[in-house]
N, C-alpha and C positions, 0 to 999 in steps of 0.2 A: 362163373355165372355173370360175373360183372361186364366182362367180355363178350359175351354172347348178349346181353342186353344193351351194348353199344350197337354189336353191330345189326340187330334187330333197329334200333332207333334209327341206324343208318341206312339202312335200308326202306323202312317206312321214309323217312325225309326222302329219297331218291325216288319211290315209287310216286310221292306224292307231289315231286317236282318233273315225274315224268307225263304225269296224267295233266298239267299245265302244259307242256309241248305243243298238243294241238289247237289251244286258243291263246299263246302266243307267238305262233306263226302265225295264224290269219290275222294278229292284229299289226304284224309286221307288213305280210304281203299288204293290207289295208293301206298302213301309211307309205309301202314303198310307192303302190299305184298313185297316190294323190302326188307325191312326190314328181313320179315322172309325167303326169295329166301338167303339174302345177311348170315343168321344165317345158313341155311341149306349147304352154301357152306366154311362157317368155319367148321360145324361139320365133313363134308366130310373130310377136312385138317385134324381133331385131328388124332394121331396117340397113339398107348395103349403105356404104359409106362412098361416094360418091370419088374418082379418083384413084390413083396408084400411089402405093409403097415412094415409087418413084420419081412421081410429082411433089410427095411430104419432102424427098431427103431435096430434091432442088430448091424447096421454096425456106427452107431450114437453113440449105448453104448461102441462098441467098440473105437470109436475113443476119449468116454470120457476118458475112461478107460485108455489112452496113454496118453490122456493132465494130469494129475491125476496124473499121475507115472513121468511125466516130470516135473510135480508144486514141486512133491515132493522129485525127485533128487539134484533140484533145491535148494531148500529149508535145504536139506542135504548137498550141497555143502557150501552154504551161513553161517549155522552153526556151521562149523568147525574152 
């Protein structure tokens, strides 16, 4: 008897966690929409970034190219 009134209890708790299914999917699908409204009005915001991949890595080697020459003025100073 004791077994059969678990699984009675079990069963109530699942029916009762079944009959919640359909008002928490729409509360899902709700905040998935605000979700992608809320992405679609940052994509709107990005703005292009002006310049190439390309342009970054020259203007980067060049400014290694001045820390390099300054290590090594340095370095020329220090050993004299």
């Amino acid at each position: 008897m004791a077994e059969l009134k678990q699984v009675e209890d079990a069963l109530s708790q699942a029916q009762q966690e079944e009959s919640q299914l359909p008002e928490t999917i729409k509360l899902l699908e709700q905040e998935r929409n605000a979700h992608g409204r809320r992405a679609l009005q940052l994509k709107k915001k990005l703005k292009l970034i002006e310049g190439s991949a390309d342009e970054d890595i020259k203007e980067i080697e060049a400014a290694n190219q001045i820390h390099l020459r300054a290590i090594s003025a340095i370095q020329a100073l220090l050993s004299m």
